[in-house]
MIPA-268494 format. One record per residue: residue in one letter; chain; z, x, y of N, C-alpha, C, O in turn. Coordinates in Angstrom, 3 decimals, decimal comma. Example, Ala and Ser with C-alpha at 12.3 -4.5 7.8 and 13.67 -1.06 7.14 Angstrom:
BEGIN
a	A	7,800	13,190	-5,690	7,800	12,300	-4,500	7,800	13,200	-3,300	8,465	14,236	-3,319
s	A	7,080	12,850	-2,250	7,140	13,670	-1,060	7,870	12,900	0,030	8,039	13,409	1,138
***
This chain:
BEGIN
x	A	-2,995	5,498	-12,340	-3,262	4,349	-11,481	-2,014	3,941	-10,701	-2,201	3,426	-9,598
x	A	-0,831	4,100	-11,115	0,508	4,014	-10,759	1,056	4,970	-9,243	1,814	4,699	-8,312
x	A	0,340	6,000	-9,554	0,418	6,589	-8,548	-0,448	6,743	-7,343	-0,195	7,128	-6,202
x	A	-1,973	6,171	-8,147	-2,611	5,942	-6,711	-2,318	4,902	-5,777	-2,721	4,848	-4,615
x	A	-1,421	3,892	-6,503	-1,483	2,383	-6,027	-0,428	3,055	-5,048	-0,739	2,985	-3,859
x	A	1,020	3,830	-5,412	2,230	3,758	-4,771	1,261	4,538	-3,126	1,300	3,992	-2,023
x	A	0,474	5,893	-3,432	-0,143	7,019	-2,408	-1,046	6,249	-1,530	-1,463	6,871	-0,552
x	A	-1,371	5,229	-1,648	-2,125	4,107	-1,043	-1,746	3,344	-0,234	-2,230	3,055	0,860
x	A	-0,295	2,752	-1,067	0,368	1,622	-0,236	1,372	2,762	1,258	1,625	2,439	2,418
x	A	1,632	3,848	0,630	2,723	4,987	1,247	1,444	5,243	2,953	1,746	5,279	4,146
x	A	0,300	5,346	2,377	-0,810	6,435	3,472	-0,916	5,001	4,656	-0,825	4,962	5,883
x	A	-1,180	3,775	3,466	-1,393	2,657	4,798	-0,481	2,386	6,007	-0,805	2,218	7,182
x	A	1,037	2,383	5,295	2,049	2,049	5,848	2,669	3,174	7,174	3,487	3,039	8,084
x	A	1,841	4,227	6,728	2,305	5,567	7,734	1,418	5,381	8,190	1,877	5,397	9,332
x	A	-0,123	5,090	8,406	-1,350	4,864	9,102	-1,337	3,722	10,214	-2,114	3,754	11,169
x	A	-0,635	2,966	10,070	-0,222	2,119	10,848	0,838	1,453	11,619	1,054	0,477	12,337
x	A	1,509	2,725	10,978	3,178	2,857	11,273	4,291	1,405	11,303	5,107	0,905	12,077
x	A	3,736	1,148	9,983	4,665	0,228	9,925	6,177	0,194	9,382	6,882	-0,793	9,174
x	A	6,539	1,874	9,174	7,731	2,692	9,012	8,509	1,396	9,043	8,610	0,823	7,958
x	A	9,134	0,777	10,198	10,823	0,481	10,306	10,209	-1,297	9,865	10,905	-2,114	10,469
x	A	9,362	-1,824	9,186	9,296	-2,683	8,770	9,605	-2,926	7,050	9,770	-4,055	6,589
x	A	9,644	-1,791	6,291	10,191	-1,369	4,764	11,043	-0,811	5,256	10,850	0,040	6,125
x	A	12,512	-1,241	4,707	13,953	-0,654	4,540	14,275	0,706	3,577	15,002	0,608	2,588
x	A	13,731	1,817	3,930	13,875	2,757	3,025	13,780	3,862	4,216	13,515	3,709	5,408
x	A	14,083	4,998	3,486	13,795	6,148	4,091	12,573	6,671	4,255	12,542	7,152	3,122
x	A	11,706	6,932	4,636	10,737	7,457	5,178	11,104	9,333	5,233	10,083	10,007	5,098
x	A	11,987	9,877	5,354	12,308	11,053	5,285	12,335	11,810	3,776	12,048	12,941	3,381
x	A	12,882	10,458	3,089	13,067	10,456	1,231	11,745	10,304	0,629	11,159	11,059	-0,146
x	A	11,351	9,075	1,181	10,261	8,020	-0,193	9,116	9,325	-0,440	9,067	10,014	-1,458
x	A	8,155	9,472	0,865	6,755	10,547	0,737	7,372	11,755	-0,360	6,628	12,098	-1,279
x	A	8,593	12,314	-0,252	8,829	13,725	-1,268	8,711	13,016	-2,478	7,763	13,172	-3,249
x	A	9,699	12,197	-2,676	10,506	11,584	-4,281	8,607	11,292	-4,404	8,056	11,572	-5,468
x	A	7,957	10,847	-3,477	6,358	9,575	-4,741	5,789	11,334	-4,966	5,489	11,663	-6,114
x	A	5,689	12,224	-4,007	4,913	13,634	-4,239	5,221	14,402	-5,650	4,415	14,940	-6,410
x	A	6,696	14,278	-5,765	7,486	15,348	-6,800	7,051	14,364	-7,679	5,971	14,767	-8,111
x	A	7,225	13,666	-7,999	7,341	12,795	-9,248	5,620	12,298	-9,708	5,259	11,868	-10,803
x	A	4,921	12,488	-8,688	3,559	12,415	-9,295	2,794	13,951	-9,480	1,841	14,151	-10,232
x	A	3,380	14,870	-8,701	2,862	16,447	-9,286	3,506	16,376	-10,923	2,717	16,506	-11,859
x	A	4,847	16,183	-11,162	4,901	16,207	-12,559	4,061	15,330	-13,399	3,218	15,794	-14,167
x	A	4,331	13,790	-13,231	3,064	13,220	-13,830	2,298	13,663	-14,316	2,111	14,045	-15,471
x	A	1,558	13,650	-13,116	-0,488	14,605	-13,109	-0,448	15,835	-14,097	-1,305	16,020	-14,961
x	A	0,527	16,572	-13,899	1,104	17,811	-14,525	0,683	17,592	-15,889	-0,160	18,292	-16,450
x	A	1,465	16,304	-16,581	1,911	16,377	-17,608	1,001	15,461	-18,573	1,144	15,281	-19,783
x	A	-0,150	14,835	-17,550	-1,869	13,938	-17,944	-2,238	15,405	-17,898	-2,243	16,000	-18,975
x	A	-2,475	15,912	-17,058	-3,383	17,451	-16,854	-2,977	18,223	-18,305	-3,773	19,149	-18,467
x	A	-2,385	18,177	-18,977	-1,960	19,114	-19,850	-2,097	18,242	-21,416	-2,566	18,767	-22,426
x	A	-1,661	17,044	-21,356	-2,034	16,324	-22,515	-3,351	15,172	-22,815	-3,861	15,036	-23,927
x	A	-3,666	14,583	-21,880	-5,258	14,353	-21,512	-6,401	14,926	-22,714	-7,067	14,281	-23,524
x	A	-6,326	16,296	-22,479	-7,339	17,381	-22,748	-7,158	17,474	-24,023	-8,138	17,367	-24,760
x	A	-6,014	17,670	-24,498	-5,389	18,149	-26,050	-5,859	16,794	-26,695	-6,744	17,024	-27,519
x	A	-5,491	15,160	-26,569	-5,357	14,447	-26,643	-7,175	13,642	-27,070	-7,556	12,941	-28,008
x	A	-7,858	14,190	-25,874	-8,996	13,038	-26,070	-10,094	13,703	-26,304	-10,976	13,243	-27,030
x	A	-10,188	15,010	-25,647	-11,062	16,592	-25,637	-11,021	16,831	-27,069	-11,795	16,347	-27,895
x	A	-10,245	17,460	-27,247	-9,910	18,141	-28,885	-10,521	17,273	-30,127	-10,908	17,844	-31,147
x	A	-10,572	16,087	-29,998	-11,141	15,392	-31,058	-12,244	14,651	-31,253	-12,640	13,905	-32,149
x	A	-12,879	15,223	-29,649	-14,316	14,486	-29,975	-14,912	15,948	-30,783	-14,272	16,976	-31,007
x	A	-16,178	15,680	-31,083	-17,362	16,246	-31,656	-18,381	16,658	-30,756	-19,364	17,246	-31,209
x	A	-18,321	16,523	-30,041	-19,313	16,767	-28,636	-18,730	16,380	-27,410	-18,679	15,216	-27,012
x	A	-18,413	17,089	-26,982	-17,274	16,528	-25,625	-18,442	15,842	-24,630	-19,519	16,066	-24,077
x	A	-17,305	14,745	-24,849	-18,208	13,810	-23,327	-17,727	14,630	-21,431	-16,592	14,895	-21,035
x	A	-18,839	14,791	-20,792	-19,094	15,192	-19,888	-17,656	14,285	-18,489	-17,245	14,674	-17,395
x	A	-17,394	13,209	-19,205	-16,960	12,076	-17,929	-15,338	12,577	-18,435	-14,446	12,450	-17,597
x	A	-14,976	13,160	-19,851	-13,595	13,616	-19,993	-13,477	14,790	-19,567	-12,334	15,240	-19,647
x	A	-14,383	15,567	-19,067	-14,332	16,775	-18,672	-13,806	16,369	-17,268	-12,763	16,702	-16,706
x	A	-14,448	15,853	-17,006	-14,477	15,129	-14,997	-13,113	14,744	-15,426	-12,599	15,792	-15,814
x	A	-12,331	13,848	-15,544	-11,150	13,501	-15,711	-10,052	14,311	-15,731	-9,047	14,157	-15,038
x	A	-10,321	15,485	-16,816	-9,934	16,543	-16,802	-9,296	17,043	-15,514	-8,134	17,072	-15,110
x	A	-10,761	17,522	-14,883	-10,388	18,312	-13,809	-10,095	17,844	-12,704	-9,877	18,538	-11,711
x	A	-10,028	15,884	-12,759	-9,661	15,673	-11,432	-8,242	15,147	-11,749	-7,584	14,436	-10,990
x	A	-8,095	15,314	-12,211	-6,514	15,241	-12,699	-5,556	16,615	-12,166	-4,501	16,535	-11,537
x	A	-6,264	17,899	-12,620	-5,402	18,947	-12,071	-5,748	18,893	-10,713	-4,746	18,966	-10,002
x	A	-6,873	18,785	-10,051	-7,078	18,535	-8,434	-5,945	17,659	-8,003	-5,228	17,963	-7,050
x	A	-5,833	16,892	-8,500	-4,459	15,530	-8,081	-3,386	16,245	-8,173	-2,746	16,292	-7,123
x	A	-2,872	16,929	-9,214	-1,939	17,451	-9,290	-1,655	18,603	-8,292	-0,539	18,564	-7,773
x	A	-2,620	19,801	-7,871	-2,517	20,258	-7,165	-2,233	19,752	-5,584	-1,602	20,385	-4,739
x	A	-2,959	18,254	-5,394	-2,759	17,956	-4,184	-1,467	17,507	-3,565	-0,975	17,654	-2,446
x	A	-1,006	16,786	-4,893	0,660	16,589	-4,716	0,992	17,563	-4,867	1,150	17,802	-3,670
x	A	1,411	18,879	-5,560	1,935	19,812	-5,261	2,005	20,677	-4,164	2,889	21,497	-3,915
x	A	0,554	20,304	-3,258	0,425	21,265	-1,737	1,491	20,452	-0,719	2,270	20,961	0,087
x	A	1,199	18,511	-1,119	2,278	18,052	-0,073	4,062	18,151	-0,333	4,909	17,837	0,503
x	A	4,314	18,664	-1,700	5,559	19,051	-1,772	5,908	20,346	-1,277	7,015	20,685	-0,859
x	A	4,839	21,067	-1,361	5,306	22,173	-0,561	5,441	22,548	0,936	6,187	23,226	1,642
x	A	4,475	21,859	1,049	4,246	21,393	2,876	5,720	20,725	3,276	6,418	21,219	4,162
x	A	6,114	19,535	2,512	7,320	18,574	3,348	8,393	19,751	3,286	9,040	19,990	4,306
x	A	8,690	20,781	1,677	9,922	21,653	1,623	9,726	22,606	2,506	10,722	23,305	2,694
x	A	8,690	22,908	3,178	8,924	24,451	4,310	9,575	23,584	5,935	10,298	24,137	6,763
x	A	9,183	22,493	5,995	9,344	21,428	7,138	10,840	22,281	7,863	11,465	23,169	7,282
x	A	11,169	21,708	9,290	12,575	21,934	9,418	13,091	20,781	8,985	12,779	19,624	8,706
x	A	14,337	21,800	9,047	15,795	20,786	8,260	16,198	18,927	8,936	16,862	18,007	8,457
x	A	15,413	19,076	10,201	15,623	17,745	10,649	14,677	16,632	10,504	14,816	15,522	11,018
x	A	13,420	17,129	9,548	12,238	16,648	9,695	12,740	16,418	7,482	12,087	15,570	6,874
x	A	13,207	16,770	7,142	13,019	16,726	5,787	14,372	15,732	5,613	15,182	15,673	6,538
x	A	14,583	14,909	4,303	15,693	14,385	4,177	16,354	14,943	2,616	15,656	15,839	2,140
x	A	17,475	14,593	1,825	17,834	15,093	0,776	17,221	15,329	-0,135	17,605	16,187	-0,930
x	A	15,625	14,374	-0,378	14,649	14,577	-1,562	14,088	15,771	-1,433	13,757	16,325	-2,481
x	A	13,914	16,258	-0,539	13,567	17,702	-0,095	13,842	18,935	-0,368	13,153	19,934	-0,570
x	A	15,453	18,619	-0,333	16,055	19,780	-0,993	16,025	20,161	-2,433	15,310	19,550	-3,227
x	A	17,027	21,474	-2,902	17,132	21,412	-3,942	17,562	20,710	-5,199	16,956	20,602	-6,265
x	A	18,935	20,180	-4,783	19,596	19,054	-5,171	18,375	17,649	-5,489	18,024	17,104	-6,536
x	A	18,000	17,439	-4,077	16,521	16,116	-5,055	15,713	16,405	-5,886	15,403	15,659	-6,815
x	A	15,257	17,504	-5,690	14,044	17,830	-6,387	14,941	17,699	-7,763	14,690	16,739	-8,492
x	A	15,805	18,469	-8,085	16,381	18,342	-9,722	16,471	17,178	-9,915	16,110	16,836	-11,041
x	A	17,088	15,782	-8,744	17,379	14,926	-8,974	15,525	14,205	-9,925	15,236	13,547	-10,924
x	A	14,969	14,729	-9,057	13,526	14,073	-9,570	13,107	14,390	-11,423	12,919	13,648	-12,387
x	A	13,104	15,919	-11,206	13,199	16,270	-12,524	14,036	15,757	-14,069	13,584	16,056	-15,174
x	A	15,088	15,088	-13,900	16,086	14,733	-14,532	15,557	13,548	-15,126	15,383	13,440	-16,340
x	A	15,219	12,382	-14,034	14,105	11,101	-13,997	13,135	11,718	-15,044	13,405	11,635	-16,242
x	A	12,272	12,192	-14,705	11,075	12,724	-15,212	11,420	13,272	-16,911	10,863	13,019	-17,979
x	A	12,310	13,913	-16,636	12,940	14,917	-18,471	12,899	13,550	-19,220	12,235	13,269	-20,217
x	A	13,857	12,676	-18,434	14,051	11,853	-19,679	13,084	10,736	-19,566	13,401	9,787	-20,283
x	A	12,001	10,566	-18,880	11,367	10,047	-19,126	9,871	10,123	-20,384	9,168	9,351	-21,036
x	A	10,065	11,821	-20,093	9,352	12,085	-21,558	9,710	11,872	-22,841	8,949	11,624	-23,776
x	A	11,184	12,001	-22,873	12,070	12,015	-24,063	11,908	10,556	-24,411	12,172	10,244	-25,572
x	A	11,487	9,552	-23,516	11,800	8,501	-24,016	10,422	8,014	-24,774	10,449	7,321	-25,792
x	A	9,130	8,502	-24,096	8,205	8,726	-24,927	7,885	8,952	-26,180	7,224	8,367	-27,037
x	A	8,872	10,531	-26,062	8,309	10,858	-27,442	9,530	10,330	-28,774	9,511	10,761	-29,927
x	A	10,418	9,418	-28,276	11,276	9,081	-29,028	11,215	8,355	-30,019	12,339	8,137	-30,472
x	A	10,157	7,724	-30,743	9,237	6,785	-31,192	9,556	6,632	-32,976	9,840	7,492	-33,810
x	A	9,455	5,850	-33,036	9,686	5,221	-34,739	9,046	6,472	-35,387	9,783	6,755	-36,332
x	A	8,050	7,331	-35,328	8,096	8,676	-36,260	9,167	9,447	-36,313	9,527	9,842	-37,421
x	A	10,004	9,877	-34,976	11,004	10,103	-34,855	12,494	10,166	-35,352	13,324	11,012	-35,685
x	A	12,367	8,720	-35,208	13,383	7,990	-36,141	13,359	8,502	-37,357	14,057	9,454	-37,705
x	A	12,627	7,954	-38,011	12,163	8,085	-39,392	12,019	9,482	-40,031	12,040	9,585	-41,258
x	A	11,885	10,478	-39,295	11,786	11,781	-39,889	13,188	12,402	-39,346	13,535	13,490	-39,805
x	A	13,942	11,798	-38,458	15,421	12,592	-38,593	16,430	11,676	-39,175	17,625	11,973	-39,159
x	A	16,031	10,678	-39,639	17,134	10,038	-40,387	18,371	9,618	-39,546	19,559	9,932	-39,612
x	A	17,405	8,495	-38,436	18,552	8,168	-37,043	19,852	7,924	-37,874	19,901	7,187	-38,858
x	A	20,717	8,509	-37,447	22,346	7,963	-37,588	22,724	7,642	-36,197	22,077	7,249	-35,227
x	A	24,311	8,007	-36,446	25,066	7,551	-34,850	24,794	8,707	-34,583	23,626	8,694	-34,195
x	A	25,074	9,429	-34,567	24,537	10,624	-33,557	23,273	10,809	-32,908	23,252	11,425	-31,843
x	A	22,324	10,404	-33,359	20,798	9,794	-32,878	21,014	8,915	-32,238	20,718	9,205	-31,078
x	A	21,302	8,156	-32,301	21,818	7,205	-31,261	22,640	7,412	-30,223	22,475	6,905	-29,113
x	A	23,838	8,392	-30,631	24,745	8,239	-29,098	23,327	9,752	-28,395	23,334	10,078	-27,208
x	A	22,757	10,118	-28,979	21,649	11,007	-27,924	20,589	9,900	-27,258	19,826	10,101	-26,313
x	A	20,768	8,651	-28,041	19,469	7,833	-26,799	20,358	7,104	-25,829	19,834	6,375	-24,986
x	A	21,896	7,271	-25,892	22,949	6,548	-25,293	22,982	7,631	-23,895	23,021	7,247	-22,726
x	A	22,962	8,726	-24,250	23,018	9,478	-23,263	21,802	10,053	-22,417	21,886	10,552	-21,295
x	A	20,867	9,914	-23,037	19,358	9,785	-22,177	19,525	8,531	-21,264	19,276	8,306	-20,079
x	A	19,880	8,035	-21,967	19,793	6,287	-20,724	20,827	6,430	-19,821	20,568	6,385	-18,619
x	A	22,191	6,629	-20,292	23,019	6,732	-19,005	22,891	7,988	-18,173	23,560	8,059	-17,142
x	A	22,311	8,714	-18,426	22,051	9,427	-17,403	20,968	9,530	-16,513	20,880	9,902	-15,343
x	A	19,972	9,015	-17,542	18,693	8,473	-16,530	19,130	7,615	-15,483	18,942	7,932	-14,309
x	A	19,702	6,549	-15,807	20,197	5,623	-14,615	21,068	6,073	-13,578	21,022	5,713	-12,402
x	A	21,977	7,000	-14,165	22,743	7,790	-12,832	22,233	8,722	-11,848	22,760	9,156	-10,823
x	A	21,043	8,953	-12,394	20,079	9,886	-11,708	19,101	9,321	-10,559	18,701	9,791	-9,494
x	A	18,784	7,488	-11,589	17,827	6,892	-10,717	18,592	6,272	-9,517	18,369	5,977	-8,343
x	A	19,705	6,222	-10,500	20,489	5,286	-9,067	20,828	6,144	-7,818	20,882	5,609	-6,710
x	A	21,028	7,307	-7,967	21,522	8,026	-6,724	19,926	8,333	-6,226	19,867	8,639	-5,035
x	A	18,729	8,305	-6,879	17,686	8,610	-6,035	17,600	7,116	-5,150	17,366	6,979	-3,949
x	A	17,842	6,179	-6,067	17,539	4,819	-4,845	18,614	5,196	-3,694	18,209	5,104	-2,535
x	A	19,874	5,588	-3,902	20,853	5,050	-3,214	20,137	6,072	-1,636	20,103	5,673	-0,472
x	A	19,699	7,301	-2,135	18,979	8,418	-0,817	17,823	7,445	-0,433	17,556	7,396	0,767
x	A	17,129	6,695	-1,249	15,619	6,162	-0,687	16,439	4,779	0,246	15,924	4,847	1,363
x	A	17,378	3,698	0,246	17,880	2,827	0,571	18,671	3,809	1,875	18,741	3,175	2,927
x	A	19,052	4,733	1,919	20,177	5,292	2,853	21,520	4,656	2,930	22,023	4,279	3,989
x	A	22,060	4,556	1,793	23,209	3,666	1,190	24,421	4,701	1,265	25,511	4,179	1,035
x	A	24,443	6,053	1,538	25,481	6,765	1,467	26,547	6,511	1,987	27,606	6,635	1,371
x	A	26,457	5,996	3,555	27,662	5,169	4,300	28,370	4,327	3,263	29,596	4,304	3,148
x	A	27,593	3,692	2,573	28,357	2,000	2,742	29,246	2,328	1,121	29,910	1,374	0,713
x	A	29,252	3,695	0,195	30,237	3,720	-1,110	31,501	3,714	-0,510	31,738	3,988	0,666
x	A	32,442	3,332	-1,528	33,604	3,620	-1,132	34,492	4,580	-1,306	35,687	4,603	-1,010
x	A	33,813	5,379	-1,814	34,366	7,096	-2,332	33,140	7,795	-1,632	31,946	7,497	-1,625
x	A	34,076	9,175	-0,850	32,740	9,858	-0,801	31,570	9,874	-1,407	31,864	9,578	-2,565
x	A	30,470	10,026	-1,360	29,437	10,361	-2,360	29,107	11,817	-2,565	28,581	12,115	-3,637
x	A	29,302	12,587	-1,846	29,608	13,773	-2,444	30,829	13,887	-4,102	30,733	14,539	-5,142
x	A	31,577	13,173	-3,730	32,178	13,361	-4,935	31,501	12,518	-6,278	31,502	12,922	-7,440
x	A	30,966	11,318	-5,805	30,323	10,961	-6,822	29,279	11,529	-7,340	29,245	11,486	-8,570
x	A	28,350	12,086	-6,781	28,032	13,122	-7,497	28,299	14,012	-8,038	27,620	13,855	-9,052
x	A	29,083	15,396	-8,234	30,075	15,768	-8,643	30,419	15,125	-9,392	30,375	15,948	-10,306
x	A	30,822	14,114	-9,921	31,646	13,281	-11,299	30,267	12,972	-11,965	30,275	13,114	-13,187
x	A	29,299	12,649	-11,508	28,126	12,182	-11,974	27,356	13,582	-12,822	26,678	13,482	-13,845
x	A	27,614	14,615	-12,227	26,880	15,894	-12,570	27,754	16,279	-13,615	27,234	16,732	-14,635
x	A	29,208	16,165	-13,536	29,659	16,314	-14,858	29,702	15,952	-16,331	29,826	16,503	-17,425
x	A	29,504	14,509	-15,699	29,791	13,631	-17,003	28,449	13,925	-17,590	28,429	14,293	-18,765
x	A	27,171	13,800	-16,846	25,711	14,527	-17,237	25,725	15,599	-17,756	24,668	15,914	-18,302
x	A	26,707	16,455	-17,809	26,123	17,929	-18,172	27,010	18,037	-19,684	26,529	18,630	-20,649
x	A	28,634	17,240	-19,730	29,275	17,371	-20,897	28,272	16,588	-22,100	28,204	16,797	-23,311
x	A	27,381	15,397	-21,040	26,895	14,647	-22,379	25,953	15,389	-22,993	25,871	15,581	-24,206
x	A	25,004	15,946	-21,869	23,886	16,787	-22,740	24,107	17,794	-23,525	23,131	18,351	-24,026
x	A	25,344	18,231	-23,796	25,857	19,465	-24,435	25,489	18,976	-25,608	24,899	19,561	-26,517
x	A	25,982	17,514	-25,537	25,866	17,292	-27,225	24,971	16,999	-27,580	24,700	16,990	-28,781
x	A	23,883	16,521	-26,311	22,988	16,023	-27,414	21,978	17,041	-27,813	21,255	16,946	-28,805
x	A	21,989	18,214	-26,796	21,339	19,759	-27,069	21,899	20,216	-28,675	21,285	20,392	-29,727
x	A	22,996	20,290	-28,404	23,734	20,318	-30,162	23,065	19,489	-30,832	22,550	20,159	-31,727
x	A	22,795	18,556	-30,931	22,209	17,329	-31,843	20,878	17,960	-32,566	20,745	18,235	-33,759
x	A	19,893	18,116	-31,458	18,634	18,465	-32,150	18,402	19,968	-32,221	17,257	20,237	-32,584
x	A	19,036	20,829	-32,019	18,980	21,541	-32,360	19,324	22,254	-33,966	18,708	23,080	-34,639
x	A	20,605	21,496	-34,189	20,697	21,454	-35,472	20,423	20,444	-36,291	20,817	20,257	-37,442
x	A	19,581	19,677	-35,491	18,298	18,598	-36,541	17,133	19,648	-37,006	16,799	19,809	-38,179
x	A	16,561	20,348	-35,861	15,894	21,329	-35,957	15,876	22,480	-37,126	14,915	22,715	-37,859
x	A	17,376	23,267	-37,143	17,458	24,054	-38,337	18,058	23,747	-39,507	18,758	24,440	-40,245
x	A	17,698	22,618	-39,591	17,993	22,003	-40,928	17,059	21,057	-41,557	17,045	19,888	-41,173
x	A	16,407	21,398	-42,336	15,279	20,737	-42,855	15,836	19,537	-43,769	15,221	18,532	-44,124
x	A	16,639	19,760	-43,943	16,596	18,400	-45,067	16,771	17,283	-43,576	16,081	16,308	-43,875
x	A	17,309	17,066	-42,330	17,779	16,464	-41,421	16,804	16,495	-40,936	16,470	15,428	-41,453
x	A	15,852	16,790	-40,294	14,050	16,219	-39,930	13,390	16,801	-40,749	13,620	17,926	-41,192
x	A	11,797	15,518	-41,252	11,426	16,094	-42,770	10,500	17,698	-42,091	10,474	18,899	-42,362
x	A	9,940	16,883	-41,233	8,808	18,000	-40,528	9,228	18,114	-38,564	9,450	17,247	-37,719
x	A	9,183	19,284	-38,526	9,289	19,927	-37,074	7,953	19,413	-36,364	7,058	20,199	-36,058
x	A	7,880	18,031	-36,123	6,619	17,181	-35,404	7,063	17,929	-33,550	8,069	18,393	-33,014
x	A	5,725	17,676	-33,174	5,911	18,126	-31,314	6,663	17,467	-31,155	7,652	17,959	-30,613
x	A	6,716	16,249	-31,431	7,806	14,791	-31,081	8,966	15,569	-30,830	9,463	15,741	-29,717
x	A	9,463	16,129	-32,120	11,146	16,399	-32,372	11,458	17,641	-31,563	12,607	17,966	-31,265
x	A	9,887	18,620	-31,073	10,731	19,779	-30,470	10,603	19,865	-29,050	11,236	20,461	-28,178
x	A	8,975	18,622	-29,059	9,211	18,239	-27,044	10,912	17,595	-26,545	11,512	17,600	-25,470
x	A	11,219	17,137	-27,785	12,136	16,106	-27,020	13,556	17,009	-27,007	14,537	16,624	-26,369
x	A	13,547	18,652	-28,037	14,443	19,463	-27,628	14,335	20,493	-26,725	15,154	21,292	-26,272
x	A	13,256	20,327	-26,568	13,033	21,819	-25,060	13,097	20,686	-23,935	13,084	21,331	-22,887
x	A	13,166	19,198	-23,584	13,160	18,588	-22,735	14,750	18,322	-21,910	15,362	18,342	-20,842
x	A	14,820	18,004	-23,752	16,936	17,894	-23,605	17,344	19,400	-22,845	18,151	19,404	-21,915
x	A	16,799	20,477	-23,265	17,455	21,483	-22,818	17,047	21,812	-21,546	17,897	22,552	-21,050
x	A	16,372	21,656	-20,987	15,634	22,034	-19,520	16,458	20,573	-18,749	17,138	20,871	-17,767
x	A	16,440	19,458	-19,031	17,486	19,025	-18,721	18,603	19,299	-18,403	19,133	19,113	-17,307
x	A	19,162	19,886	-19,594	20,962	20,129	-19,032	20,813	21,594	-18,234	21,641	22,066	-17,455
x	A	20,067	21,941	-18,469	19,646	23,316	-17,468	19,914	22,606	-15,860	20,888	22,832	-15,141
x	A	18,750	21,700	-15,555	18,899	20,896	-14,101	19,976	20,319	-13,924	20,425	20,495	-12,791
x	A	20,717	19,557	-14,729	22,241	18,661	-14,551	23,155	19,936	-14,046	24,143	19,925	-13,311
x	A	22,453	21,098	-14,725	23,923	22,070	-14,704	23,833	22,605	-12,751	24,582	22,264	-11,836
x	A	22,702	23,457	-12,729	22,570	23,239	-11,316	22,971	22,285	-10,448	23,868	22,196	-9,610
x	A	22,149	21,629	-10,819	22,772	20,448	-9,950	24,499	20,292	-9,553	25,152	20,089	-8,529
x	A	24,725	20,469	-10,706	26,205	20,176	-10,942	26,783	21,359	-9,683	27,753	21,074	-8,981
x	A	26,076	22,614	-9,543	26,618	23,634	-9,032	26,177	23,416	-7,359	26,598	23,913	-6,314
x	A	25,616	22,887	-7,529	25,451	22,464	-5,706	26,163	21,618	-5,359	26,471	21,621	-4,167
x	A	26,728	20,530	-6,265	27,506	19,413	-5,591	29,193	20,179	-5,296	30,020	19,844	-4,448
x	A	29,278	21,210	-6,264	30,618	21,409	-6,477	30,344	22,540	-5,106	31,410	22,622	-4,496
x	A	29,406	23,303	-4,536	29,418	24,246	-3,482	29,291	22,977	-2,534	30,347	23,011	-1,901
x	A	28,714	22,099	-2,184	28,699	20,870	-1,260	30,594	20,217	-0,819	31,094	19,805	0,228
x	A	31,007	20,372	-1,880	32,383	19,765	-1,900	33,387	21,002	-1,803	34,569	20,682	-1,677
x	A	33,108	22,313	-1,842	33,761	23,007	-1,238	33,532	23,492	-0,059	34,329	24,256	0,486
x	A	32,321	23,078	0,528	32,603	23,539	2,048	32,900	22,784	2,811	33,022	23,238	3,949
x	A	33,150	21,385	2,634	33,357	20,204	3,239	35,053	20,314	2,901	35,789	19,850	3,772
x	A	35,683	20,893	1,706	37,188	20,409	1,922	37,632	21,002	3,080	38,778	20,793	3,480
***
């Protein structure tokens, strides 16, 4: 519903072109609401089914429909992300590229993680500080992620007082040293049984998430640092 409300308010506002009356990018906002609701839909399309399907006794006909209009949605945002990324280069803005799109993904990683982070969780790995400095580092990096997507949707790049190329770059680092550890963390929560009682989806969504994560930070990381060497 979140996303029909945003694809609604986005279709009116371009339908009537009331573009330069919202202070945002218009080159940014349509990719960032597309990418971020193909994953969504993606990720209803895939747990939906498992979730409400799987445990009836007679599948109701209207979860089937749901079902499948869920991957239709998903597909449809996925045709307009692909449509805006073939665009030319003057018609697309940074969400477009490669660099946003990870930026989107990153949002999204840890937004599952934060999901599945949940008092079973807790309780079956025996939170210490180290469980903790891993929800320390889901959050600060979520926010460094969200913040540089606002700062592209606002068109705020002028007004830092350090390049922003470099802040990114410092941002992609400090992201990629943190996730090291916290990839270390559950992983050897993982092969150690006495340290989570049971290997729940919880504990291993939230380590294939961490890791596909620092996978994107790391990229990422590698475009800002090719961005800042062709500019010195």
């Amino acid at each position: 519903s979140i996303f029909f409300i945003l694809t609604a308010l986005i279709f009116l506002v371009e339908f009537v072109q009331f573009q330069s009356l919202v202070p945002v990018s218009w080159k940014n906002l349509p990719i960032t609401m597309a990418l971020l609701g193909a994953l969504m839909t993606l990720m209803a399309s895939i747990g939906f089914p498992y979730c409400a399907i799987k445990h009836e006794v007679s599948i109701d006909p209207r979860l089937v429909a749901a079902s499948i209009f869920s991957c239709l949605t998903f597909l449809a945002y996925a045709a307009e992300v692909c449509i805006t990324k073939v665009r030319n280069v003057e018609q697309r803005g940074y969400m477009a590229t490669t660099p946003g799109f990870l930026k989107v993904f990153e949002v999204f990683g840890a937004c599952v993680v934060f999901v599945t982070l949940d008092s079973d969780v807790v309780d079956k790995c025996k939170a210490g500080p180290l469980f903790w400095w891993c929800v320390a580092v889901y959050c600060s990096c979520f926010l460094m992620s969200l913040c540089t997507i606002g700062v592209m949707l606002g068109e705020c790049t002028g007004r830092c007082p350090v390049p922003f190329d470099r802040i990114l770059a410092g941002f992609g680092s400090l992201c990629v040293l943190m996730y090291i550890t916290a990839v270390g963390y559950w992983v050897w929560a993982l092969v150690h049984p006495d340290r989570c009682k049971q290997h729940t989806w919880k504990v291993i969504t939230t380590t294939v998430m961490t890791c596909l994560n620092l996978l994107a930070y790391t990229v990422d990381l590698a475009f800002s640092f090719k961005l800042l060497y062709y500019r010195a």
